[in-house]
C-alpha positions in Angstrom: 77.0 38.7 23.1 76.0 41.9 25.0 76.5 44.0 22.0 74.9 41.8 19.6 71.7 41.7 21.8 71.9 45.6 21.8 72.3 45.5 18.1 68.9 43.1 17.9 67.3 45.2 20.2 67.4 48.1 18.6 67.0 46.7 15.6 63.3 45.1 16.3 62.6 48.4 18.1 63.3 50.2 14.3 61.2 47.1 12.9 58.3 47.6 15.4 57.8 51.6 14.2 57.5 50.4 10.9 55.1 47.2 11.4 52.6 49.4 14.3 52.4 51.9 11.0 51.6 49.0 8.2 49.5 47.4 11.2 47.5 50.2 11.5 46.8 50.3 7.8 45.9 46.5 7.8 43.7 46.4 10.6 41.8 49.9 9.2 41.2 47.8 5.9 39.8 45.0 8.1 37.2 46.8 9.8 36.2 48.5 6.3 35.8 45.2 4.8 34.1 43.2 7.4 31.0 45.2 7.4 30.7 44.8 3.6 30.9 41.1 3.5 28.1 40.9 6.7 25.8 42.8 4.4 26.0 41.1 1.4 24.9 37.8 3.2 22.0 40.0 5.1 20.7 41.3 1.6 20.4 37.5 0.4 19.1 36.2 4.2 22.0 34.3 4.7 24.3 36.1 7.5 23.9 32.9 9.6 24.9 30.8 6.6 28.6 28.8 6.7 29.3 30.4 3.7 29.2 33.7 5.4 31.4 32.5 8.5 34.4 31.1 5.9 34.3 34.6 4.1 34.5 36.1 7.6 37.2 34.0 8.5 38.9 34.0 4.9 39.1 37.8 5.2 40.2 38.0 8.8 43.0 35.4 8.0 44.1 37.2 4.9 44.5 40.4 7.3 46.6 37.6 9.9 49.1 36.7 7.0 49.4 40.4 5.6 50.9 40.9 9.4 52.8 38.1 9.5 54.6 38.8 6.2 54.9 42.4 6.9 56.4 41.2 10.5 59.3 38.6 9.0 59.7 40.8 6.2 60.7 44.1 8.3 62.4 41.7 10.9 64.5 40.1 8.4 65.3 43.6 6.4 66.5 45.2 9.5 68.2 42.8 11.1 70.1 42.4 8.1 71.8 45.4 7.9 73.4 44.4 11.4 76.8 42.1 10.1 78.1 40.4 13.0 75.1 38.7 14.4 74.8 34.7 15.1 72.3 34.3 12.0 70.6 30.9 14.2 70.3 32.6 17.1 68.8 35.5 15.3 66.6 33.3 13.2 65.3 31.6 16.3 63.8 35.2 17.5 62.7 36.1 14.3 60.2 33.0 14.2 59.0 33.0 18.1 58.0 36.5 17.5 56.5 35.4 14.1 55.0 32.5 16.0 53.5 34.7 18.9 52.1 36.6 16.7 50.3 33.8 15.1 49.0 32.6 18.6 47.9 35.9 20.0 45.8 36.6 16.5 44.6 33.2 16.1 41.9 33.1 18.9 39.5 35.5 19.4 40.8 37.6 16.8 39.3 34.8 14.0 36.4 33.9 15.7 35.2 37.7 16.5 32.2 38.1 13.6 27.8 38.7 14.0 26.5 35.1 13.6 25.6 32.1 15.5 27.5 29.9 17.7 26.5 26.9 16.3 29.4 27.0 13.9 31.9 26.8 16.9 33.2 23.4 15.8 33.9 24.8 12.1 35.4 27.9 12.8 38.2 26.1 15.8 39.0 23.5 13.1 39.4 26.2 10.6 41.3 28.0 12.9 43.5 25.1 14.4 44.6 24.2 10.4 45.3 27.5 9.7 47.8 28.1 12.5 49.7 25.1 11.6 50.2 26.6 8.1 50.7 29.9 9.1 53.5 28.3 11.8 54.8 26.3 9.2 55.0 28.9 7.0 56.7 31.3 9.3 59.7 28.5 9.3 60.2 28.3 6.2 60.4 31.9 5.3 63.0 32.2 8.4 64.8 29.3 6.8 65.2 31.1 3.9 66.8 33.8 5.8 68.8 32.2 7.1 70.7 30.5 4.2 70.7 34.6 2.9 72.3 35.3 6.0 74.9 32.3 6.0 75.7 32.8 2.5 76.8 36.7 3.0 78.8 35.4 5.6 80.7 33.5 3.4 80.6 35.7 0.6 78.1 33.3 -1.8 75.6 34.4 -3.9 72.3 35.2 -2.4 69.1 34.3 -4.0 66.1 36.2 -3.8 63.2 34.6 -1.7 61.3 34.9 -5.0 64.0 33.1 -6.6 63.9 29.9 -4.0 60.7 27.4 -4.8 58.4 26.1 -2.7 60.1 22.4 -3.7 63.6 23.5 -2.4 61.8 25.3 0.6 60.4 22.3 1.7 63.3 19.8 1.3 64.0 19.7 5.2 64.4 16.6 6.7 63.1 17.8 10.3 60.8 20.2 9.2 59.1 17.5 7.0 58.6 14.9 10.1 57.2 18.2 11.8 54.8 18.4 8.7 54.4 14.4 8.8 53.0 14.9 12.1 50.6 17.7 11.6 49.5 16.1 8.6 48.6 12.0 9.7 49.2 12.8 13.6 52.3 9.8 13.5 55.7 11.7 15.0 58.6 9.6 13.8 59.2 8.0 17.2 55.8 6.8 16.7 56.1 5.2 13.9 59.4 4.1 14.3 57.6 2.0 17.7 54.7 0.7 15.2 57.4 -1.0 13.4 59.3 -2.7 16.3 59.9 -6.2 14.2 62.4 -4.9 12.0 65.1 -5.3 14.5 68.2 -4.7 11.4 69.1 -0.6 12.2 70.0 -0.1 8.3 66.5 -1.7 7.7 65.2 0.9 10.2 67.1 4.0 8.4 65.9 2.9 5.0 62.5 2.5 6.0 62.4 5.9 7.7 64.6 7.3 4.8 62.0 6.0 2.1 58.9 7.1 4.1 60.3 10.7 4.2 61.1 11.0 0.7 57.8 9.6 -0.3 56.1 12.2 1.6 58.4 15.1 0.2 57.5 13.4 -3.5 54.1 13.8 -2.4 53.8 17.0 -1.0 55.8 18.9 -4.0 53.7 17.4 -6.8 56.0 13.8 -7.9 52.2 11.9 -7.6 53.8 9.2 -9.4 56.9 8.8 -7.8 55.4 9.1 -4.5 53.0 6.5 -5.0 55.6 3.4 -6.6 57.8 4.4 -3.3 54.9 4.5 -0.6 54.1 0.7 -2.5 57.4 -0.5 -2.0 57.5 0.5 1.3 54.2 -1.3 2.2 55.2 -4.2 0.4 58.4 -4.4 2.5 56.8 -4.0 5.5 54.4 -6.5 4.6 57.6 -9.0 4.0 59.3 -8.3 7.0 56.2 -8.7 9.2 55.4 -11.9 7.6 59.2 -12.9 8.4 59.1 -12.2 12.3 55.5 -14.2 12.4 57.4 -17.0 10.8 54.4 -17.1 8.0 55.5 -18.1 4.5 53.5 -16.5 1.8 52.9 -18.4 -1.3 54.4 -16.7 -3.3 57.1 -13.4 -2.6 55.5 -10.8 -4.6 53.0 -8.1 -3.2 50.1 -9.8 -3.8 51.3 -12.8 -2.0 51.9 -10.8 1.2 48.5 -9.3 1.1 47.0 -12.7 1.1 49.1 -14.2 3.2 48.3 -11.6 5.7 44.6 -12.1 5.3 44.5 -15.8 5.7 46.4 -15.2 8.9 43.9 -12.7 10.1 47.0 -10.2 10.7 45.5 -6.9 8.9 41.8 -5.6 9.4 39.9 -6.1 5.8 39.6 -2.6 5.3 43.7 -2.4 5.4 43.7 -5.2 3.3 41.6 -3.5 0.8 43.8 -0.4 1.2 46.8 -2.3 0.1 45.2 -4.1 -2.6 44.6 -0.6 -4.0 47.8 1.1 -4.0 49.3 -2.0 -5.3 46.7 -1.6 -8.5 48.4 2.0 -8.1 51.9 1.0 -8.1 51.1 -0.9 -11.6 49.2 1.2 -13.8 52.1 3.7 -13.3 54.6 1.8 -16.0 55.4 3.9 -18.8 53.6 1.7 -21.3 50.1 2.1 -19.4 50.5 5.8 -18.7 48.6 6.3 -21.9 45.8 8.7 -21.2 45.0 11.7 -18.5 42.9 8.6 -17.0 45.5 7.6 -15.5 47.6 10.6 -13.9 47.6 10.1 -10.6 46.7 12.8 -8.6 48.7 14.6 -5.7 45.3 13.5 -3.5 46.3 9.8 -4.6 49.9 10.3 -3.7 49.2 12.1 0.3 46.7 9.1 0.1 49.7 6.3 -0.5 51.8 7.8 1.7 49.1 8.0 4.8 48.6 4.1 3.9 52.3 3.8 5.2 50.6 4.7 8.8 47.6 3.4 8.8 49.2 -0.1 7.9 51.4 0.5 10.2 49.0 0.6 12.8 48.0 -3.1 12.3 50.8 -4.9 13.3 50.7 -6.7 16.4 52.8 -8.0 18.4 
């Protein structure tokens, strides 16, 4: 263990040469840019405009990700030459110096431009979104070398990062709750509470199991698949919370469970209405009605059927 921390060490000292040289470069570029934008906006009398803070900010968080990238990609280049290292403890530093990066930039760094203050509030929820993608993105790229890394090991063949997509980036069962969370604020724990009347543990798995995938439909562009899942899902729930009230709906079809919920006063009318829509959702996506662009349902749609999960999750009462 001694030897292979020498071996990292050394190694992120090589990498740090090279990123204080690139850094330099970046940051030089920065400051040359900066000015340029601040005097376009003061030609055309609108330096204290929003539009001139988000070009501030867009600049100043291009320069963050050119460090970030140059940071993983040096990291991951030199620590790759090393061949006996633990590849997840190695990962591990890789994205907490990635990550520290991310925080120390993140603050002052972004919100360092002429202007008023009075776009505080924009700038710290800019900020705050950002740094969750940037994170996020820091994960996945150390992911990625990771799987480079365990498949040398093994003597498999490596794929490019170029050559990985986004979609099989993404396809991480942990990572996506992480994302889930971000995204709608509901950790699974949470929602796994929200849904305490479904007392059957496989019912439990396939719930959770169902909710995930809908959200990975979602989030790589399967709109349509995302959004017949995310209704099945509600419709279920809606059947199994009717079932521990000891409510029998009229009739056991979606609909049915919508009303039966509103004549029992158990969801708020604007959930109701929610439901009612994703339903409509649900069955315009048949083959036979997918018949013009009117139709395609967007990934907006999709995030939007998936966050109904939650938010109709929230309802149920005990």
């Amino acid at each position: 263990m001694v030897d292979i921390e020498i071996k990292m060490r050394n190694a992120f000292k090589l990498s740090d040469l090279l990123y204080s040289r690139e850094k330099d470069k970046i940051l030089s570029d920065l400051e040359k840019d900066l000015p340029r934008i601040s005097r376009k906006y003061q030609l055309s009398g609108g330096l204290n405009s929003s539009m001139h803070v988000n070009n501030i900010l867009d600049r100043r968080l291009e320069a963050i990700k050119q460090l970030v990238n140059f940071r993983i990609k040096l990291d991951t280049q030199k620590i790759d030459e090393i061949v006996d290292i633990i590849t997840v403890e190695i990962s591990e530093k890789i994205f907490e110096k990635a990550k520290q990066l991310i925080k120390d930039q993140m603050g002052n760094f972004c919100r360092r431009f002429p202007g008023s203050d009075s776009y505080l509030d924009l700038i710290n929820s800019r900020v705050k979104d950002e740094k969750n993608k940037l994170i996020n993105y820091a994960k996945r790229e150390v992911d990625i070398f990771k799987k480079q890394s365990e498949s040398k090991k093994h003597g498999k063949k490596v794929f490019n990062v170029i050559s990985i997509t986004e979609k099989e980036k993404q396809f991480s069962t942990l990572n996506a709750w992480g994302r889930i969370k971000i995204e709608f604020g509901v950790s699974k724990l949470t929602f796994g509470r929200k849904i305490y009347f479904i007392k059957d543990k496989f019912k439990r798995k396939i719930i959770f199991r169902d909710t995930l995938n809908a959200y990975m439909l979602a989030e790589n562009g399967f709109s349509k698949s995302a959004v017949i899942l995310a209704g099945s899902i509600i419709e279920e729930l809606l059947r199994l919370y009717l079932k521990h009230k000891n409510i029998s709906p009229s009739n056991n079809t979606f609909d049915g469970y919508i009303k039966a919920c509103e004549k029992h006063g158990l969801l708020k009318s604007g959930i109701s209405n929610l439901s009612h829509s994703f339903r409509y959702f649900r069955n315009i996506v048949h083959l036979e009605k997918e018949m013009s662009s009117k139709y395609t349902i967007s990934k907006a749609t999709a995030k939007g059927a998936v966050s109904s999960i939650f938010t109709i999750s929230n309802d149920f009462l005990r």
